[in-house]
VOGU-3710 file (C-alpha; in Angstrom, 3 decimals, decimal comma):
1> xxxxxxxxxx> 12,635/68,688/-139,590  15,794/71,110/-139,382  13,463/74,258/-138,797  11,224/72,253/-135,718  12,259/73,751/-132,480  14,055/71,852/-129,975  11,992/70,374/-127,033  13,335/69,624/-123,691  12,038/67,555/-121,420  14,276/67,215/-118,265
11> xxxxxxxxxx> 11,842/63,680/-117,166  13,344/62,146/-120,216  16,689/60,233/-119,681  18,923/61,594/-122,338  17,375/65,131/-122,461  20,172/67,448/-122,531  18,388/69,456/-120,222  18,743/67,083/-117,082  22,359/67,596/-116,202  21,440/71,420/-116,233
21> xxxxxxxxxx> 19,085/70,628/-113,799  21,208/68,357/-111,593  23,939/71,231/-111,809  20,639/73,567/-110,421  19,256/71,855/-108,060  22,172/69,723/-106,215  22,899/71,251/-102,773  25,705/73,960/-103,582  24,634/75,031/-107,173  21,510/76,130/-105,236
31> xxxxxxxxxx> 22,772/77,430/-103,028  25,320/79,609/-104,794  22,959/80,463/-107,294  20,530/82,343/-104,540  23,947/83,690/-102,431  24,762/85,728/-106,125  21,230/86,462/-106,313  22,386/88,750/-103,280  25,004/90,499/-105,671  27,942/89,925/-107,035
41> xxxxxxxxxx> 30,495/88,259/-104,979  34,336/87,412/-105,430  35,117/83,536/-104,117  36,130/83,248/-100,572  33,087/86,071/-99,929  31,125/82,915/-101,975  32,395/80,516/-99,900  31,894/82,184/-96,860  28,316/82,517/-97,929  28,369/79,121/-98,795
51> xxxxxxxxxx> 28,890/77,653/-95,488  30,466/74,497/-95,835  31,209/74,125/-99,022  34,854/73,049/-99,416  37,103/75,445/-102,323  37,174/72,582/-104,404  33,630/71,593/-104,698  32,740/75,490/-104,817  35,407/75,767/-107,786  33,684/72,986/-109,547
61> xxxxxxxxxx> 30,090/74,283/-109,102  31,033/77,711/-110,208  32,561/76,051/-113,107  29,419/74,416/-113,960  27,014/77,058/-113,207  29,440/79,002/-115,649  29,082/76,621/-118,408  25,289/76,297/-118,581  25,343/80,149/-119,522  24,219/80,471/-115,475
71> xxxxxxxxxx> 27,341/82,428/-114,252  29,365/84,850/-115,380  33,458/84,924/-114,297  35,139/88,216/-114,259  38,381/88,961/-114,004  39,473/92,350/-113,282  42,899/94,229/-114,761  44,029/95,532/-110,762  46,695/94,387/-108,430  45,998/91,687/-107,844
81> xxxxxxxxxx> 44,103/90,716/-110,052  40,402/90,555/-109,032  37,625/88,033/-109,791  33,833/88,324/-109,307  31,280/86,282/-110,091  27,769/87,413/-111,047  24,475/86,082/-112,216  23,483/85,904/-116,271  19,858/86,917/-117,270  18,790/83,419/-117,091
91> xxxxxxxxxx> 20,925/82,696/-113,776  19,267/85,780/-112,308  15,494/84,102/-112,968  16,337/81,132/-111,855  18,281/82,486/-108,961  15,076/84,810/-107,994  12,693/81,182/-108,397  15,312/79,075/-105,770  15,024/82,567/-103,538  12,012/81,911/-103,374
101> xxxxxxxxxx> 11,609/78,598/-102,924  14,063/78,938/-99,959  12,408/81,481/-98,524  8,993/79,193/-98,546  11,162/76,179/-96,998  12,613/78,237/-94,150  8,527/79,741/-93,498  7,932/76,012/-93,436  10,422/74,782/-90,855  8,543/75,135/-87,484
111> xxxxxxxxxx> 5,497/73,063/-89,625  8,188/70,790/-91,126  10,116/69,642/-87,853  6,594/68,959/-86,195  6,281/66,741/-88,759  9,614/64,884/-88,615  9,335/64,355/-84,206  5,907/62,693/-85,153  7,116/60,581/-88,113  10,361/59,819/-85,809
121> xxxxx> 7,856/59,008/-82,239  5,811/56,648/-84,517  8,876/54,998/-85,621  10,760/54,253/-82,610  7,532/52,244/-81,009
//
C-alpha cells in the first residue's frame, strides 16, 4: 500500500538501513561521530581527534556521515575560507548513544583485559 509506512530492519540483507549502520558503527564513523559530539570541529582539529585516521579515510567518512543526513559541512565566507563540521539532530542522538557506549567500554577495560590474559593463558597450554 502507497500510504503503509516504511519499515527498516537493518538484520535484513537488502534493508536500506544496513549501510547506514555500517557507515555508524565501522571504526572511524564512530569515532568521529562521538569526537563532534564534543562540538563542532574544522578537519585537521577532526583528525587530530581522530588519532590515526589517515585524511583520506577521514574525508571519506565525513562524506558518508554527511550523506546519511548525520553531518553537517559548513563552509564559511572568511579568508580563507573556513570549514566546520557539526552534528545534525539525528547525528547528535546517535552521537550522545556511541558516547555512551564508549564511555561503558573504557569503565569496562580493567574487567575486559582480565578477561583476554585468561582466555590468552588457557590458550597457549
Amino acid at each position: 500500500m502507497a500510504n503503509d509506512p516504511l519499515v527498516f530492519d537493518v538484520f535484513a540483507r537488502n534493508c536500506t538501513s544496513r549501510p547506514v549502520m555500517e557507515n555508524i558503527s565501522g571504526r572511524w564513523g564512530g569515532l568521529t561521530l562521538a569526537a563532534l559530539h564534543e562540538g563542532t570541529h574544522r578537519f585537521n582539529e577532526l583528525r587530530r581527534r581522530v588519532d590515526g585516521v589517515s585524511e583520506k579515510m577521514l574525508s571519506q567518512t565525513l562524506h558518508a556521515l554527511e550523506r546519511d543526513g548525520l553531518v553537517v559541512r559548513e563552509v564559511r565566507s572568511t579568508i580563507p575560507p573556513r570549514v566546520e563540521y557539526s552534528l545534525t539532530d539525528a547525528g547528535a542522538k546517535i552521537a550522545a548513544k556511541l558516547s555512551e557506549l564508549i564511555e561503558l567500554v573504557e569503565a569496562e577495560m580493567p574487567q575486559i583485559t582480565l578477561a583476554q590474559e585468561r582466555y590468552d593463558a588457557a590458550r597457549s597450554d
